[in-house]
Legacy VTK file of the C-alpha trace (Angstrom):
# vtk DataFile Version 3.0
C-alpha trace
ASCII
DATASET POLYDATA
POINTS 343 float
11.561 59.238 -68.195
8.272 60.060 -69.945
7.839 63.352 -71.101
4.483 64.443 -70.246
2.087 67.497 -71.237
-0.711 68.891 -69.619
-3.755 70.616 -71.409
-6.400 72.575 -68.997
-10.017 73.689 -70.399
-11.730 76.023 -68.217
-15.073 77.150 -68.795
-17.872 78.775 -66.491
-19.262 75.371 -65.558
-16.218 73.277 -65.019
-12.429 72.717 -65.729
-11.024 69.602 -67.139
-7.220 69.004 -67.317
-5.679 65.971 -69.290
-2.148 64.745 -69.242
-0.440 63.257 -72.333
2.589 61.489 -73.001
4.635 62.432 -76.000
3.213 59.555 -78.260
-0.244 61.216 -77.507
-1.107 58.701 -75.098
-4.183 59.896 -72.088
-1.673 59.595 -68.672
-4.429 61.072 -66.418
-7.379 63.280 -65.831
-8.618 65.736 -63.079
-11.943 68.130 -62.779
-12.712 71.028 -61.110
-15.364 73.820 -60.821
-15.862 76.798 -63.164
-12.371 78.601 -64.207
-13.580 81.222 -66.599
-11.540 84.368 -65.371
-14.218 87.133 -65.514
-17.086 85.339 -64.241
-16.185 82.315 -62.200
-16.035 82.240 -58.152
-12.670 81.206 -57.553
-11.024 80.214 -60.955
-7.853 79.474 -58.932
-8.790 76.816 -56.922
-10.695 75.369 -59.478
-7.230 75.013 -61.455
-5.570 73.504 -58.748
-8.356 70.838 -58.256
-7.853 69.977 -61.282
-4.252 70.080 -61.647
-3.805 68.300 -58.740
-6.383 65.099 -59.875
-5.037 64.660 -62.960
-1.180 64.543 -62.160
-1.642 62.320 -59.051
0.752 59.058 -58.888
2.742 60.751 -61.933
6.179 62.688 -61.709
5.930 66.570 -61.962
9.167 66.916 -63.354
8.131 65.161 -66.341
6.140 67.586 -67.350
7.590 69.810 -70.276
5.019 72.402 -71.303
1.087 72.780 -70.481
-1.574 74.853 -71.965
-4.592 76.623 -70.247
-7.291 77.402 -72.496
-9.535 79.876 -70.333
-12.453 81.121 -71.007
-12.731 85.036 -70.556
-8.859 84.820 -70.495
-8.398 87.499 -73.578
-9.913 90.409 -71.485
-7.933 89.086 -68.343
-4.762 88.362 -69.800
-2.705 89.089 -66.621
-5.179 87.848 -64.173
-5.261 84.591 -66.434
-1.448 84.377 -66.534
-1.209 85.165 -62.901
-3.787 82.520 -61.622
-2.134 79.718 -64.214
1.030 80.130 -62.671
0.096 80.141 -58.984
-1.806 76.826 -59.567
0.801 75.098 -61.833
3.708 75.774 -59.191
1.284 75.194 -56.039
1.008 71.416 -57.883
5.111 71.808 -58.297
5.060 71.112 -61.932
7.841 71.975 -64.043
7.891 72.744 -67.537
6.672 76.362 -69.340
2.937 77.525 -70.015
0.930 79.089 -72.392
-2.727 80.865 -71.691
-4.561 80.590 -74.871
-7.811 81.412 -76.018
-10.457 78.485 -75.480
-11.611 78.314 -78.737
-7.891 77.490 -80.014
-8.034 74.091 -77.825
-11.806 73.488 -78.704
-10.862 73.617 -82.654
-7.466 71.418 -81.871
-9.622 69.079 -79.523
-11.387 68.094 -83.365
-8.956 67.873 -86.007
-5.000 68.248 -86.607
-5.773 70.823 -89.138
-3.917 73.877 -88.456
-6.290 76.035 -89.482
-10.384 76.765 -89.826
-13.274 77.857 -87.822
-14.730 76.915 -84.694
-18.084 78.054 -83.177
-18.925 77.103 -79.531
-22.241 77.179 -77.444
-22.028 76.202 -73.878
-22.581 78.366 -70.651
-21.267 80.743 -73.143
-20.717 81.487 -77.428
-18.618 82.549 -79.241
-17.124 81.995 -82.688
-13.447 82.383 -83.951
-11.183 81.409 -87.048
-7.838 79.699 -86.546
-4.990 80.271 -88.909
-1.638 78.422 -88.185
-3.449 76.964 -84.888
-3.603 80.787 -83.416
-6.849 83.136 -83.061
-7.116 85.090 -86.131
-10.324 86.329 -85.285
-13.330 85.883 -83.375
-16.878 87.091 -82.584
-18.722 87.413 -79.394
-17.412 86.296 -76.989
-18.215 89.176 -74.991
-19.629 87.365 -72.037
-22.895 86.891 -70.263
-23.746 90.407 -69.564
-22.731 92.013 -73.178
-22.867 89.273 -74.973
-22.296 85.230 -75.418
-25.775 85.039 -77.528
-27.335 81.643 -78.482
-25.009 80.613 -75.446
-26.585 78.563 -71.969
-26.768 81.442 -69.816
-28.546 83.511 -72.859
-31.354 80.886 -73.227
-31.513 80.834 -69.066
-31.739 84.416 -69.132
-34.363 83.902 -71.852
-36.307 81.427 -70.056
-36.675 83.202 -66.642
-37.685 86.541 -68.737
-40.409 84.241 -70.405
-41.624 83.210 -66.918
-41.661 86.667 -65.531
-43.718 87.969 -68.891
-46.116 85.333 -67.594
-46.880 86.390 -63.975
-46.780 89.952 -65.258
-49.446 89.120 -67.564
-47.895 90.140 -70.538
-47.591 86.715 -72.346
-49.040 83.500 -72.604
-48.548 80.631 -70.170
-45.204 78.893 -70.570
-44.454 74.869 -69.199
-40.663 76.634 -68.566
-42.594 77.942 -65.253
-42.509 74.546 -63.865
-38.596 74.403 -64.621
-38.094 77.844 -62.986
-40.607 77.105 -60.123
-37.805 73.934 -58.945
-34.619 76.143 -59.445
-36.366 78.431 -57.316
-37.061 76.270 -54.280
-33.846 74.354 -54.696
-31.585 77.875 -54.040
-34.254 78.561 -51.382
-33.602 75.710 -49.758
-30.304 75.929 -50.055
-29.968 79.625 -48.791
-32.629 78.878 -46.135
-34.616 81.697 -46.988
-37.768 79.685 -48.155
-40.482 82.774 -47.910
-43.211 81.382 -45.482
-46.216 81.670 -47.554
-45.991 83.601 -50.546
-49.196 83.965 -52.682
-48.503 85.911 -55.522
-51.381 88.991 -56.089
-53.420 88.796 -58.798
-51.355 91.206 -61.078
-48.647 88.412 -60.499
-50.587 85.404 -61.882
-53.155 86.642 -64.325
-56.837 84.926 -63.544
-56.641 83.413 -66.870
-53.654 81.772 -67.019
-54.068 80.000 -63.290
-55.258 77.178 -64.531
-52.288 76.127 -66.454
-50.274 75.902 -63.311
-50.004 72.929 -60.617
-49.764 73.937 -56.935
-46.604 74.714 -56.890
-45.757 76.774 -59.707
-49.080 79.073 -58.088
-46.690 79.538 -55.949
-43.864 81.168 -57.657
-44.224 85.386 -57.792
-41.968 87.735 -59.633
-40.515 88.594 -56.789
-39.375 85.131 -55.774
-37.960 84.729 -59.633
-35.858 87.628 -59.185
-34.982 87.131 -55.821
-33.136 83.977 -56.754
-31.903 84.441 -59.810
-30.086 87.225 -58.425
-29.086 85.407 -55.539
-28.313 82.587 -57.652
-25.642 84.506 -59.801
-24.322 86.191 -56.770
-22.933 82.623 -55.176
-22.175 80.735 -58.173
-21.869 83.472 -60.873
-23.360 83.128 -64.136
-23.500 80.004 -65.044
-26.475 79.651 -62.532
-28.662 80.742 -65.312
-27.318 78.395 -67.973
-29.188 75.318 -66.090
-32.425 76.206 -67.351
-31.391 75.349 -70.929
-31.909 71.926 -70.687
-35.500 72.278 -69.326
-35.839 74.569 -72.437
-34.512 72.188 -75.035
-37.112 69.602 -73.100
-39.680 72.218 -73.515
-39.725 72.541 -76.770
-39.547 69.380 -77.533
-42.840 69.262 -75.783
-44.286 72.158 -78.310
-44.209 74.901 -75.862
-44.012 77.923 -77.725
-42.025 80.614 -75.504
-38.996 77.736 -75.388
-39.716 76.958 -79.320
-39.115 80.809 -79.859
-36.317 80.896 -77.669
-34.001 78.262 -79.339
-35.213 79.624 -82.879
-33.345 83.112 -81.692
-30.518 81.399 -80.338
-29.949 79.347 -83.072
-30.497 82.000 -85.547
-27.423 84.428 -83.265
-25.200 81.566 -83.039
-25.492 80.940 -86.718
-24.842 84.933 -87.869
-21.458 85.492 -84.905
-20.080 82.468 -87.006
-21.284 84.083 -91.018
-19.480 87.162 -89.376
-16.251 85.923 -89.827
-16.980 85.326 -93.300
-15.658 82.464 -95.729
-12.774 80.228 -94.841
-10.714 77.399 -95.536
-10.583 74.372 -93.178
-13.229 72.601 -91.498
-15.698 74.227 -88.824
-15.628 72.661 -85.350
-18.762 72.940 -83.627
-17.763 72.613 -79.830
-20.012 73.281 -76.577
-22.265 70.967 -74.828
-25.485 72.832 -76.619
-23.827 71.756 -80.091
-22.051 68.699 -79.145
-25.249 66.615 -78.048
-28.050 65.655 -80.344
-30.568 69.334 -79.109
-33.003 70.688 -81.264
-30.521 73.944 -80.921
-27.820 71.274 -82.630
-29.854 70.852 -85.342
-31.242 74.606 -86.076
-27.615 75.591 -86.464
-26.388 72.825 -88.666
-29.281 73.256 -91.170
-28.496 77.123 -90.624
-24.670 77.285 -91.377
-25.446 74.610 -94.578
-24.681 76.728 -97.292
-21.266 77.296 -95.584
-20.205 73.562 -97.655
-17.172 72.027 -96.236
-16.403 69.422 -93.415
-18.238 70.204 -90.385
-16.903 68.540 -87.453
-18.040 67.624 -83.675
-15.794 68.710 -81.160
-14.535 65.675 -78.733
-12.355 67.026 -75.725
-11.187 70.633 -75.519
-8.897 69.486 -72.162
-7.390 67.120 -75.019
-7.169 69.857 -77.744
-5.552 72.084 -74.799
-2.829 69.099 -74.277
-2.391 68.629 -78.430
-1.453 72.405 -78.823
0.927 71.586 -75.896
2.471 68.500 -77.612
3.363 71.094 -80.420
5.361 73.544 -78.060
7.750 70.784 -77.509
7.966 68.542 -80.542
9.094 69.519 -83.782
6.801 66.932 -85.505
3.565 66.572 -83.142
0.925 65.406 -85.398
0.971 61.655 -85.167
0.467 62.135 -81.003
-2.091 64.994 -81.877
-4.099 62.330 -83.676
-3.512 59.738 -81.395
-4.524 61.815 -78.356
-7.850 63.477 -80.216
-8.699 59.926 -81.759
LINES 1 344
343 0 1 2 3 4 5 6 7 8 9 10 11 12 13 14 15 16 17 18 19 20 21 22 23 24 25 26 27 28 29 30 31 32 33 34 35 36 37 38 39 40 41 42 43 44 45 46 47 48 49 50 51 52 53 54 55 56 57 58 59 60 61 62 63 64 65 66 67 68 69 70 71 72 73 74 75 76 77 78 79 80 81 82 83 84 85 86 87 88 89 90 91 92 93 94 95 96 97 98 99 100 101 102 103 104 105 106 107 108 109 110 111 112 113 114 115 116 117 118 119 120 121 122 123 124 125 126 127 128 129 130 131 132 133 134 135 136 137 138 139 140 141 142 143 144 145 146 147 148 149 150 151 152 153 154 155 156 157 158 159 160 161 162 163 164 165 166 167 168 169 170 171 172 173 174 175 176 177 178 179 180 181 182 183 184 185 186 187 188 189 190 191 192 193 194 195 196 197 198 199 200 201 202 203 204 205 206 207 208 209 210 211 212 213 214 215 216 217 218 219 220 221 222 223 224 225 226 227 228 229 230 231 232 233 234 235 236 237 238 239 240 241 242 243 244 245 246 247 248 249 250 251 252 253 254 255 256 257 258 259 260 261 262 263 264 265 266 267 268 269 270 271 272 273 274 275 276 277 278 279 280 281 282 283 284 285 286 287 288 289 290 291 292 293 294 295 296 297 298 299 300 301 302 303 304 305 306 307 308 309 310 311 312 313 314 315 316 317 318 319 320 321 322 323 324 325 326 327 328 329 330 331 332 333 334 335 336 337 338 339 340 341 342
């Protein structure tokens, strides 16, 4: 019989598990929702989803070790380990498991290199150094509410705050309106609770800037913002806020200032939480989907962390990276299948 291993990413947006044989071979892969432990709606299920998808047709007692890289997991510990366990024996796997941090799998999900730096930017940020493949150190981190800065949510939180400087009247007009004004309506809709004819007072939408709005964004009052961003975070958590940073990167690619403004900051706090951990040897791993496609936030931060020197790497598959660190709780000599499977 194959011996298998399972690696499981969870972040606040989704959870991706892989399944590896021992030669570092890709034997299956499952999705769920959001599985970060502090901020996600039901991380539990979300691990089961994906358990369950990605073992299907294969043989659970094959399965020697897995790994479950979890976001928020270091200030959960227990509730991590806890949640882990329910899911991996409600999928009746067999086999031992490991919670680690989710930068470990994101650094081992670029390079067999046991040691170096990894700085991620997705719904949230952080940065951390690896020694010996284990968390040496890291900073931020510290999630959406005290921290995670440069990270999706932080530029959604950004945005919105932009918008509602707008209707206040205390800043310019800002294109990210638009993006707002359709986030808006779409949880409206969703909640059915649609206000019946809003028009925002004149404090709301300064005379001026009127004109720089179409009909619906005339539409949209500070109260309306708030309403559903609130509402928003309350069913989904979060990560509700972290969908505006794509209409931000778009944005700025347009010239709009507020969103050009917005990525300079983040880029500028993503690049000083990884200069933090100061000067290193290995490679640094930029992981995250804000750092991992070609953004104008990308790019900031590469020509930022420059001076670092050294190999600077992409990260491919954290799930993948999760499922490497596994291969090495069970073989004494893992690093031709933690090539294969990262290749």
């Amino acid at each position: 019989m194959t011996t298998l291993v399972i690696g499981v990413d969870g972040g606040g947006t989704s959870t991706r598990c892989v399944v590896a044989t021992e030669s570092g071979e890709i034997a299956g892969r499952g999705y769920g929702a959001g599985a970060n432990i502090l901020t996600a709606a039901d991380p539990g299920e979300s691990l089961r989803t994906a358990l369950l998808a990605a073992t299907e047709g294969l043989s659970p007692g094959a399965v020697a070790a897995g790994v479950f890289a979890l976001a928020g997991s270091e200030s959960a510990r227990e509730r991590a380990g806890r949640l882990a366990a329910e899911a991996w024996r409600a999928c009746g796997l067999a086999g031992r498991i490991e919670i680690v941090p989710d930068p470990l799998a994101a650094f081992a999900g670029a390079t067999e290199e046991p040691s170096g730096t990894v700085l991620i930017a997705g719904t949230g940020a952080v940065a951390a150094r690896i020694t010996g493949r284990r968390l040496a150190r890291r900073a931020d981190g510290h999630g959406w509410l005290l921290g995670d800065a440069g990270s999706g949510v932080w530029i959604g939180r950004r945005a919105v705050q932009a918008v509602l400087a707008f209707l206040d009247g205390r800043a310019g007009p800002t294109v990210l309106l638009d993006a707002l004004s359709g986030h808006v309506t779409a949880w409206e809709e969703s909640d059915h609770e649609a206000p019946a004819d809003e028009t925002p007072a004149d404090h709301e939408t300064p005379a001026g800037h009127r004109a720089a709005t179409d009909r619906r964004a005339v539409a949209m009052t500070t109260q309306r913002a708030v309403r559903a961003v609130h509402g928003g975070i309350a069913r989904t958590g979060p990560a509700w806020l972290g969908r505006l940073a794509p209409a931000v990167e778009t944005a700025a690619a347009e010239g709009d200032a507020a969103a050009l403004e917005i990525l300079r900051e983040a880029a500028d706090r993503l690049v000083s939480t990884t200069l933090s951990l100061g000067p290193g040897p290995g490679p640094l791993v930029l992981a995250g989907s804000l750092l991992t496609e070609p953004t104008l936030l990308a790019a900031q931060v590469r020509a930022g962390l420059g001076g670092l020197g050294g190999t600077v790497l992409t990260a491919r598959d954290s799930a993948a990276g999760a499922a490497a660190l596994a291969l090495h709780m069970v073989a004494s000599d893992a690093l031709p299948a933690h090539r294969e499977l990262i290749a």
